[in-house]
N, C-alpha and C positions, 0 to 999 in steps of 0.2 A: 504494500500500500504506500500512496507515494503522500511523506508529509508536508503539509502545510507549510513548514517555515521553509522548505524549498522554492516555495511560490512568491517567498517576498523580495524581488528581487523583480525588474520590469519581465514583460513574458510574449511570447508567442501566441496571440490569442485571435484564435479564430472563432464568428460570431456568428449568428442567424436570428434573423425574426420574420416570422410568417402572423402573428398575431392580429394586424388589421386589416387593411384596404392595401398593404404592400409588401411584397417580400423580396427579403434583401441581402448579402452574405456580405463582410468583409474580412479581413485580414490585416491584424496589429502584430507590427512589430517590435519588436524588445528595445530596442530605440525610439520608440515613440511612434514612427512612420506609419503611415496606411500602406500598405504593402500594394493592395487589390481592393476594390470595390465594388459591387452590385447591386441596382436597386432598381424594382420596377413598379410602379403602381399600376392593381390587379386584383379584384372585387373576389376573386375565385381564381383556380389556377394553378395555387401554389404549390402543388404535390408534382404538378407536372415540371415547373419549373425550378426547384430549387437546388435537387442535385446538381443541375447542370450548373447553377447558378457558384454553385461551391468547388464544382471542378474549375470552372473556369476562374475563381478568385485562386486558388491554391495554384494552377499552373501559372498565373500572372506573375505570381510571390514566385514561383520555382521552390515550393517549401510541398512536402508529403505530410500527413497528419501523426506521422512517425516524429516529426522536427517542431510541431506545437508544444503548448505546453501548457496551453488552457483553452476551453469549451464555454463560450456563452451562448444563453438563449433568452428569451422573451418568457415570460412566464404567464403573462397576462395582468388582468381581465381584457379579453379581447376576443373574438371570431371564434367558439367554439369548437367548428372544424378546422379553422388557422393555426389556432397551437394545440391542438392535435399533432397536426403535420410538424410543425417546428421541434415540438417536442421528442418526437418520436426520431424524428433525424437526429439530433442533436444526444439524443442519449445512446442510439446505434452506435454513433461517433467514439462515446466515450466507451460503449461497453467492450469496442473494439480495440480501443487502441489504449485504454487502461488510463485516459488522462480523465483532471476532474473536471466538473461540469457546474458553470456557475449560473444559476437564473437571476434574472434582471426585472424588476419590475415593469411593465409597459409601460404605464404613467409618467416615472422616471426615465425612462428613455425618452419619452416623449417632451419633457421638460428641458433636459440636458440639452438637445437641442437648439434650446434658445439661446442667441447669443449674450453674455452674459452681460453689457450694459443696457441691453434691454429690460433685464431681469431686475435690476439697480431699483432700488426702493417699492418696488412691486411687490404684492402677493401672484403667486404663480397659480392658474386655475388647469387642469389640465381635463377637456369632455373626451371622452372617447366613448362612438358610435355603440351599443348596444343592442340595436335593434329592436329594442321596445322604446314606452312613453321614456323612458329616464335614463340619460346617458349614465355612465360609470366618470364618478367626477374624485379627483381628487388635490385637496390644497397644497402646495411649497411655499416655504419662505422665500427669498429671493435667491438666497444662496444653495437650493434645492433640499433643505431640511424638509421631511414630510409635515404639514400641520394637521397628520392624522392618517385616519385609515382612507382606501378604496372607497366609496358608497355609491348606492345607485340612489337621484337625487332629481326633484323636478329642477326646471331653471329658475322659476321661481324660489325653490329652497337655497342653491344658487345664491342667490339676491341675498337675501334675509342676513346668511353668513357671515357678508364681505364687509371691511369698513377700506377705505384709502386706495391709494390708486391700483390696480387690476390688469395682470396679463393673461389674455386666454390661447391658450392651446391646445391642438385634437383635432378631431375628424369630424367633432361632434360643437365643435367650436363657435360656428355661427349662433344654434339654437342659443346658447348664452350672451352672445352679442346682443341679440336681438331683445333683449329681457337686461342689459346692463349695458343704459345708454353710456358710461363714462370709461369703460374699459375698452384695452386696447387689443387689439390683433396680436400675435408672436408672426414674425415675419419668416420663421421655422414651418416647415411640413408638416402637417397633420398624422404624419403616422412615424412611428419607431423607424429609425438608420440603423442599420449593424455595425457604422462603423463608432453609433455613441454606447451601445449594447458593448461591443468588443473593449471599449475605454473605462466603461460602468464595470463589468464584467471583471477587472483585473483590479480594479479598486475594490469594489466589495470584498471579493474573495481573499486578497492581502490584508485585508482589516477583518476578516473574519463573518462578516456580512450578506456574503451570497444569498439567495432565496434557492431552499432547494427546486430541483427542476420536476416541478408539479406542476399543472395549472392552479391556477387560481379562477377558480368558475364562483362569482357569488349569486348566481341562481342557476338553476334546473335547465339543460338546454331543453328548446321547446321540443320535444321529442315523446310519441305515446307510444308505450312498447303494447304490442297486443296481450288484450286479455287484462289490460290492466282500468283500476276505478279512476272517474273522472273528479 
């Protein structure tokens, strides 16, 4: 079993997220550098595309998953069937090749994103899409400390919460807009990059932090198995 205090030290970290509306691979290298990058926005899809998406970041780097030395993924709340797939590749990876495997919050990916003097004296809102009435919202300081758990949240609940100036970002972004005349846009993408997952990834897991690589589903996907009470 390979320990932890070997990981502290920068690292090889190859990343994935299939979690929302895109999927994406990239490759960090122990110097800092993005080695490789991939990312395509794609409602559906991503089981078709993502091996391919991770061969072709690995042959960019000229690195084999023999020469990584860490695994990150998305863990969610996101796309049901999305990290599914992400998941499932992503632990393949490791069970293969004996490296550990760090999950990333989506939310937090999706905040990292923001550039950070944007983030400057703001509270950080992050909606991501849910498919039902109530996006999955969750708060950061500016400096991306969480101000709490996940929740699924009207936008008006939203409202009620906030005091002082306001960044939104997500997929699910607008709906909050439109409900909080004084808050501003993230000028960041709506949906998780592999290459902030692959940065988050190597920072968690050195400070001990990782999320293990579960999903995080905070409700039921909508699915009725037969034979079962309504």
């Amino acid at each position: 079993m390979i320990g932890r205090a070997q990981y502290s030290r920068l690292m090889n970290v190859l990343a994935i997220d299939t979690s929302t509306s895109a999927c994406s691979a990239a490759l960090l290298l122990r110097d800092g550098r993005v080695a490789a990058h991939r990312l395509t926005v794609m409602a559906r899809g991503q089981s078709e595309a993502l091996m391919p998406m991770v061969k072709a970041v690995l042959d960019e780097a000229g690195l084999t998953i023999a020469e990584l030395d860490l695994l990150a993924v998305t863990v969610g709340p996101g796309a049901f069937t999305g990290l599914r797939i992400g998941l499932a590749a992503a632990r393949g990876f490791a069970l293969a090749s004996g490296l550990p495997l760090a999950g990333v919050p989506t939310p937090l990916a999706v905040a990292a994103a923001i550039p950070e003097a944007e983030r400057v004296g703001r509270t950080v809102v992050v909606a991501l899409d849910s498919k039902r009435d109530h996006p999955w919202i969750q708060f950061f300081r500016s400096d991306l400390t969480p101000l709490g758990a996940v929740e699924a949240l009207a936008p008006d609940e939203v409202s009620a919460r906030l005091t002082g100036p306001v960044l939104v970002a997500g997929d699910a972004g607008a709906r909050l807009l439109a409900v909080l005349p004084d808050a501003v846009a993230a000028s960041s993408p709506g949906w998780p990059d592999a290459v902030f997952v692959a940065r988050l990834g190597a920072e968690l897991w050195r400070e001990g932090r990782a999320w293990p690589p579960e999903p995080l589903y905070l409700r039921a996907p909508d699915v009725t198995l037969p034979g079962s009470k309504s």
